[in-house]
Structures are given as structure tokens and as C-alpha cells.
KOLVOGU-145624 format. One record per atom (N, C-alpha, C): residue in three letters; x, y, z. Coordinates in steps of 0.1 Angstrom, whole numbers, padded with zeros to 4 digits, always signed. Layout:
N
ALAXYZ/...
END
This chain:
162
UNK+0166+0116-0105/UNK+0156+0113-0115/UNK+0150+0099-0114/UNK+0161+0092-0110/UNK+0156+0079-0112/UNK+0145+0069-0097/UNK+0145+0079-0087/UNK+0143+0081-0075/UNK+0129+0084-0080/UNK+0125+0094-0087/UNK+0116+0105-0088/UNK+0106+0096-0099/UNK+0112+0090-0108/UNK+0101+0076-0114/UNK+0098+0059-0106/UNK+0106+0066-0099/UNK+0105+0048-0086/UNK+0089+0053-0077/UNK+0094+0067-0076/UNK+0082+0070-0067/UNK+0069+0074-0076/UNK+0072+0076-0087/UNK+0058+0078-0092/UNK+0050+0069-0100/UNK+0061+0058-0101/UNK+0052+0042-0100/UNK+0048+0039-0091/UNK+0051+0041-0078/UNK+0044+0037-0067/UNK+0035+0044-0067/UNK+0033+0056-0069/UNK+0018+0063-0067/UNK+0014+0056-0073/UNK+0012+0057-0088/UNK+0005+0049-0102/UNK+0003+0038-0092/UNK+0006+0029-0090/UNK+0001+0012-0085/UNK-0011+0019-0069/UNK-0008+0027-0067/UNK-0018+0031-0050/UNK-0025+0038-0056/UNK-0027+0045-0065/UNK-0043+0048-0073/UNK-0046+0037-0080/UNK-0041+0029-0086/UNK-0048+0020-0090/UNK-0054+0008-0083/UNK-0049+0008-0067/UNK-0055+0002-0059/UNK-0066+0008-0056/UNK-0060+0023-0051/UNK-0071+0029-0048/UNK-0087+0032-0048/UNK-0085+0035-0066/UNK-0096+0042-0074/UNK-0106+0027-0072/UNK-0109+0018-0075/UNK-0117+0008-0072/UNK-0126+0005-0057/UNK-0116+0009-0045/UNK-0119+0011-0036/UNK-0126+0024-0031/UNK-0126+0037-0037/UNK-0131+0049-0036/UNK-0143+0041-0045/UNK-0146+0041-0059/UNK-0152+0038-0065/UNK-0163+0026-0058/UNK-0164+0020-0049/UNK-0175+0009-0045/UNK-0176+0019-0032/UNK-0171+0027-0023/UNK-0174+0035-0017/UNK-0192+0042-0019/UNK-0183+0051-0031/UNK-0192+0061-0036/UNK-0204+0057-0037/UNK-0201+0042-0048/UNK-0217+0035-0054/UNK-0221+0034-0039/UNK-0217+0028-0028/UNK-0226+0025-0017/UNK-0231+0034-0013/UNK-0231+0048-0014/UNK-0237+0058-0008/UNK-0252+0065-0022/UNK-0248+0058-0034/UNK-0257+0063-0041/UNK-0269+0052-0039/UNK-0281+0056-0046/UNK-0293+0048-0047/UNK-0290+0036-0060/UNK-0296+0027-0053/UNK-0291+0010-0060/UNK-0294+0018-0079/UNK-0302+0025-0080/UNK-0306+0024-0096/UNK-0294+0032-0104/UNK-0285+0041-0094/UNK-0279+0053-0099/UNK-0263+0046-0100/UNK-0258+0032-0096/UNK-0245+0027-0090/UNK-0235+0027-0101/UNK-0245+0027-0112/UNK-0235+0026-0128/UNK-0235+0035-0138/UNK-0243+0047-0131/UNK-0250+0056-0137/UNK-0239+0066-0147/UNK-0230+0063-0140/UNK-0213+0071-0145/UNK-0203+0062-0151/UNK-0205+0050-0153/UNK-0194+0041-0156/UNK-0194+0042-0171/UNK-0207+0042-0176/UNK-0202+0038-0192/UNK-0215+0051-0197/UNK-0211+0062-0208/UNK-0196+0065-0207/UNK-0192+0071-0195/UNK-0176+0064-0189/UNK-0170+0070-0176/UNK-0171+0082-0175/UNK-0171+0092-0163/UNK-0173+0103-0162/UNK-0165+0102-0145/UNK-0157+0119-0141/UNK-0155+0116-0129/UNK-0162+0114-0120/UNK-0172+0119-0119/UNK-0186+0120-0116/UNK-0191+0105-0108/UNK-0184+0092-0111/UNK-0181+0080-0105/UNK-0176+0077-0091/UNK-0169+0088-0091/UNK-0164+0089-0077/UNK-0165+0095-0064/UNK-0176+0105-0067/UNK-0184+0115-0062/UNK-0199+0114-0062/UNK-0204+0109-0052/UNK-0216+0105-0055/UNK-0228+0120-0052/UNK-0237+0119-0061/UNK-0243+0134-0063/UNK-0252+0139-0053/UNK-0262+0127-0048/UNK-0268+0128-0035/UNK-0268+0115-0025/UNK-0255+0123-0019/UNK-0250+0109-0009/UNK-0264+0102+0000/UNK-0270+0086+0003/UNK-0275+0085+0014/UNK-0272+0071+0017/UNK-0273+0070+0030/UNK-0273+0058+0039/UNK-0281+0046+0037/UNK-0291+0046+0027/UNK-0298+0038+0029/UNK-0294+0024+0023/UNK-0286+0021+0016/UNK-0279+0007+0013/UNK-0272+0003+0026/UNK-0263+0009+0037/UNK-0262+0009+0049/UNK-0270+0005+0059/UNK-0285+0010+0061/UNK-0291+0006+0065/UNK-0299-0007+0065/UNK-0299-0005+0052/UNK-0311-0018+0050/UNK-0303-0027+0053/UNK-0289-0029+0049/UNK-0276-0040+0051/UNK-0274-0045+0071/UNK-0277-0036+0076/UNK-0278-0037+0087/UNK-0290-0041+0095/UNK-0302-0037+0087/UNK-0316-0039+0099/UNK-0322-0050+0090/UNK-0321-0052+0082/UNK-0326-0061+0071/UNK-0320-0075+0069/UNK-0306-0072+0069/UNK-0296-0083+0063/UNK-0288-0090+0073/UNK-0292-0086+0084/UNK-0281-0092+0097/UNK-0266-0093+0091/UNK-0261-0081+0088/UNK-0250-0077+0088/UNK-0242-0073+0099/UNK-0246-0072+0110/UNK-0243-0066+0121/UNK-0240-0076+0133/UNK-0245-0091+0130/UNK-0247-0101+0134/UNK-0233-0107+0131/UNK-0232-0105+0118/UNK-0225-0111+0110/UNK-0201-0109+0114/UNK-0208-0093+0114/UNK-0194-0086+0118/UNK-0193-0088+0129/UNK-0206-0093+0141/UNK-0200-0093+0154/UNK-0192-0109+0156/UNK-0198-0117+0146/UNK-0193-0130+0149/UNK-0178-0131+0146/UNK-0179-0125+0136/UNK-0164-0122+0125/UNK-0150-0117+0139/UNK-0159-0106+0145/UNK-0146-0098+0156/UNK-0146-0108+0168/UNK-0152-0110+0169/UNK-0154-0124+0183/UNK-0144-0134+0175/UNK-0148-0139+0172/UNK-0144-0152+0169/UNK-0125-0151+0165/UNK-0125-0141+0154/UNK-0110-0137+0156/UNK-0108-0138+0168/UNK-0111-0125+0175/UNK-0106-0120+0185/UNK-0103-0132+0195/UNK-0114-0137+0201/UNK-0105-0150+0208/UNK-0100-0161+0205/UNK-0101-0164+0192/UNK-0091-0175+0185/UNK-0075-0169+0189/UNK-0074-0153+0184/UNK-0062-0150+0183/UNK-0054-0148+0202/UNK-0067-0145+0210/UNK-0058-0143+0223/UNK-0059-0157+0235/UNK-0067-0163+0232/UNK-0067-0179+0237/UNK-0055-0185+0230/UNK-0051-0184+0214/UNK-0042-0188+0210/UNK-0027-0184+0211/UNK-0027-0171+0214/UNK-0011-0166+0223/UNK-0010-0168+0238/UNK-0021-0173+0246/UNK-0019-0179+0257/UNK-0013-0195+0258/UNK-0023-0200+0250/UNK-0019-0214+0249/UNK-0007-0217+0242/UNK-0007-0208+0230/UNK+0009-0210+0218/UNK+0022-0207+0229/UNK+0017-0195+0238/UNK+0028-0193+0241/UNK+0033-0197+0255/UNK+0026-0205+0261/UNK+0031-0212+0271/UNK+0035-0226+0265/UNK+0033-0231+0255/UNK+0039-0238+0246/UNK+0053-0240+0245/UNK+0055-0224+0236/UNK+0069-0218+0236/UNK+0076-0220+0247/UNK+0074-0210+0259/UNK+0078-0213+0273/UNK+0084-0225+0272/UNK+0072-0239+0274/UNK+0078-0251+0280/UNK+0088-0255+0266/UNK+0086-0252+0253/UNK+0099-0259+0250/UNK+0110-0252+0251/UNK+0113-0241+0254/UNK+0119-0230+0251/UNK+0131-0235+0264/UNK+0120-0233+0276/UNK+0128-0237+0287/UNK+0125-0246+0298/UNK+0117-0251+0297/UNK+0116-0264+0307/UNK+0123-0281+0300/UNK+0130-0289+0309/UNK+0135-0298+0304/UNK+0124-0308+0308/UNK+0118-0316+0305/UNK+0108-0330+0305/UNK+0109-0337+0301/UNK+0102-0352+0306/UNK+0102-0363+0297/UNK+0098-0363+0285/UNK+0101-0366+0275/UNK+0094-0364+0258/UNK+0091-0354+0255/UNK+0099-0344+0257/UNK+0102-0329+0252/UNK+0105-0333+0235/UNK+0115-0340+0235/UNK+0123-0342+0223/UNK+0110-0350+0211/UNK+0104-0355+0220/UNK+0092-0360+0210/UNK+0083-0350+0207/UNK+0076-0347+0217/UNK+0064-0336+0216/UNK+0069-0323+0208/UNK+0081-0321+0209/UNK+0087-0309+0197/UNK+0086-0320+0180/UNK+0093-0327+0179/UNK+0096-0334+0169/UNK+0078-0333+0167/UNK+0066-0339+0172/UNK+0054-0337+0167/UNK+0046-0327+0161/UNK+0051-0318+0168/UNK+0045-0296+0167/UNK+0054-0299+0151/UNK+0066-0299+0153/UNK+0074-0295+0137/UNK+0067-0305+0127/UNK+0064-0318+0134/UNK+0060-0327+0118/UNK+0042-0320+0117/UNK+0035-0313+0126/UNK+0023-0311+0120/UNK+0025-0299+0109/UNK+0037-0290+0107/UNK+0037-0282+0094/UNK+0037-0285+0084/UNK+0043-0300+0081/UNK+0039-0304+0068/UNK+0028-0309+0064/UNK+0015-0312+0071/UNK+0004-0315+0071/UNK-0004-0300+0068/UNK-0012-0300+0056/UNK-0015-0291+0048/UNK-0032-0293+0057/UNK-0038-0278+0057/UNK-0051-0279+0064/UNK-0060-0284+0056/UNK-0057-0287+0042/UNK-0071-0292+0035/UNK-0071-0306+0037/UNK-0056-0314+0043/UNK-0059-0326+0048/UNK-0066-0327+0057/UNK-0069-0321+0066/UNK-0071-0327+0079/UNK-0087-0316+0082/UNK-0091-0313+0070/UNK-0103-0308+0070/UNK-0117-0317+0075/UNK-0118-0323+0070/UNK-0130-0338+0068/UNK-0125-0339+0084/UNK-0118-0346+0088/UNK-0111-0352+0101/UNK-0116-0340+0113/UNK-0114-0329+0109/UNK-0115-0320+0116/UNK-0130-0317+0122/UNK-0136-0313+0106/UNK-0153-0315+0109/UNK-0158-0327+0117/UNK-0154-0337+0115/UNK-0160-0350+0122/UNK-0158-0351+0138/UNK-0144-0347+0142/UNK-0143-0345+0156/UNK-0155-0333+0161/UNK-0150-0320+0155/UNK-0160-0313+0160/UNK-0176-0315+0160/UNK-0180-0321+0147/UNK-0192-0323+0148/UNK-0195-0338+0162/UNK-0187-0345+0164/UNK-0189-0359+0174/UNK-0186-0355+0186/UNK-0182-0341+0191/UNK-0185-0332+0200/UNK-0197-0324+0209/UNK-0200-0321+0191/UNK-0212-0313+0197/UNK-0209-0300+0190/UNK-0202-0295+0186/UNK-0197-0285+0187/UNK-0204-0274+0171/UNK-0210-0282+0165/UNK-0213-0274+0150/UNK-0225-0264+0152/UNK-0223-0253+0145/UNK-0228-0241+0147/UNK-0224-0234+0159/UNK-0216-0236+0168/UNK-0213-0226+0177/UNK-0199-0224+0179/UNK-0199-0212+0186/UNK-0185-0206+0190/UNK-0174-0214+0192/UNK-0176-0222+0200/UNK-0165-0233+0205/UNK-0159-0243+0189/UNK-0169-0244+0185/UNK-0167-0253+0168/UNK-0157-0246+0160/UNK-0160-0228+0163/UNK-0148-0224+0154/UNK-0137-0214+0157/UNK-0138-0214+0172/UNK-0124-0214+0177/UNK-0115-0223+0181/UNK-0121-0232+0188/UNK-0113-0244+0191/UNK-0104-0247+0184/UNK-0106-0255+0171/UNK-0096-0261+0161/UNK-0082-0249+0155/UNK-0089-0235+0155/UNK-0079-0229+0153/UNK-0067-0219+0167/UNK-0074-0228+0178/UNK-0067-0220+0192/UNK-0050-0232+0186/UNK-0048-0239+0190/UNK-0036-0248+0193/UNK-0031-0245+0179/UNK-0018-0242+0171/UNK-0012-0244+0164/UNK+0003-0243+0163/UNK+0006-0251+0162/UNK+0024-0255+0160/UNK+0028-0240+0156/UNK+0029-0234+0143/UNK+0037-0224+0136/UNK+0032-0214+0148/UNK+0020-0211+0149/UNK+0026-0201+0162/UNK+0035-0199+0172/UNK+0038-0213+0179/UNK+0046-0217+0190/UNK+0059-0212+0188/UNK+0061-0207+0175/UNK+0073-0206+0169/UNK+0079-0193+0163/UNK+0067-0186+0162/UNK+0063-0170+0153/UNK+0060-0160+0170/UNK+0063-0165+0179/UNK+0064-0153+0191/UNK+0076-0147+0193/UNK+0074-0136+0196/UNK+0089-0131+0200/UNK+0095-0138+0215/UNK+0105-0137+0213/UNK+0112-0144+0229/UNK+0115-0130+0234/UNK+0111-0130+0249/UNK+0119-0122+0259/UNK+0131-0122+0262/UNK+0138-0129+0249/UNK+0156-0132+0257/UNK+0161-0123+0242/UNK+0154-0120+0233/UNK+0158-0111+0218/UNK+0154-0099+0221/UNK+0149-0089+0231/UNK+0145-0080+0236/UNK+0154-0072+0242/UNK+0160-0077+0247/UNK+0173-0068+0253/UNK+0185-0074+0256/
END
């Protein structure tokens, strides 16, 4: 029984996620004048939109450089994240296993940059990049987030593997 109300809170909290998310769905497929046309008084009829079309879709796309927008979004992740497991993780590597001069320091530096909070080093940040060159382009906003300590640290090791 008590199994049987654990789980039917968790539904109750996943529709309540849910229904808001279905709900801005639907409106995106209705016409901008129709989007509240069910909300007050609510009806289910909010969730189901009566004559689905594309055209808030489109215009968002050929109109609004949305498309522009999401491609910069997946780029820019995208190689922040795999420039950054190359670089993080040869990182790892050398402290993991190579012995060098000023290992012991250069670790001691990666660990003290986690207590440095990113809204410090914001201003500092822009300024380098901008005395670069680097503002408004690709390189301006991958760079600063390719190198970071907590990564170096958050890879799995090949020696926990088997």
C-alpha cells in the first residue's frame, strides 16, 4: 500500500511537470489569437489544439533567426565540450601519471582555482578576451570554457574500469 502511494506521488509531481510542458506545446501549434482561448474558463480543450498549424514555427525560423540561433547553441556546446575532454583529459593523464617538475604545484593551482567563483573572474575574463580579439566569435566563447580544473577531476579513470 504504501509502495502504491510513493508511486502515485510520483505520477502526481510528472504531470505536474508535465501538463505545462504539453500545454506551451499545444499553444505553439495554435494561431497567436487562439493561445488562451481555453485557459480562462479552463477547459481540456487547452491541451489539444483544435486546428493544429506550423506557422508560429515557421515564422520563428525564416523570420526570427532561430535557426541561427540553435546552430550556434549546438556548435559551441559541442566543441567546448569535446576540445574540453581532450585537453581536461590529458590533464588528468599527466597528473594522474607522469612524475615532473612542479607537478605538486601545478596540481595545488587546478585545486585552488575551485574556490574562485566564475562571477569573479568575469570582468577579467571579458577583458582578456576582448584584448585578444576574440568578441563576437566562436573562439571568444569556447576558449575560456575549454580548460577547467573540476573537469580534470570528474573523468572516469581507466584503472576503475576493470
Amino acid at each position: 500500500m504504501k509502495r502504491t502511494l510513493v508511486h502515485a506521488g510520483y505520477l502526481l509531481v510528472c504531470i505536474l511537470f508535465i501538463l505545462p510542458l504539453w500545454w506551451a506545446l499545444a499553444s505553439s501549434l495554435r494561431p497567436l489569437a487562439d493561445t488562451f482561448k481555453y485557459v480562462s474558463p479552463f477547459s481540456w480543450k487547452a491541451f489539444v489544439p483544435d486546428k493544429p498549424t506550423f506557422a508560429a514555427y515557421v515564422t520563428i525560423f525564416s523570420q526570427k533567426s532561430f535557426g541561427t540561433a540553435v546552430f550556434n547553441s549546438v556548435f559551441v556546446s559541442g566543441a567546448t565540450v569535446l576540445l574540453g575532454l581532450l585537453i581536461n583529459g590529458l590533464a588528468g593523464y599527466a597528473f594522474a601519471v607522469l612524475r615532473f617538475p612542479g607537478r605538486n604545484v601545478l596540481f595545488f593551482l587546478v585545486v585552488l582555482t575551485f574556490l574562485v567563483p566564475f562571477e569573479a573572474i568575469a570582468i577579467p575574463l571579458y577583458t582578456v578576451v576582448r584584448s585578444i580579439g576574440w568578441l563576437d566569435t566562436y573562439q571568444g566563447l569556447i576558449g575560456p570554457g575549454v580548460a577547467n580544473g573540476i573537469v580534470i577531476f570528474s573523468q572516469p579513470s581507466h584503472r576503475n574500469l576493470g
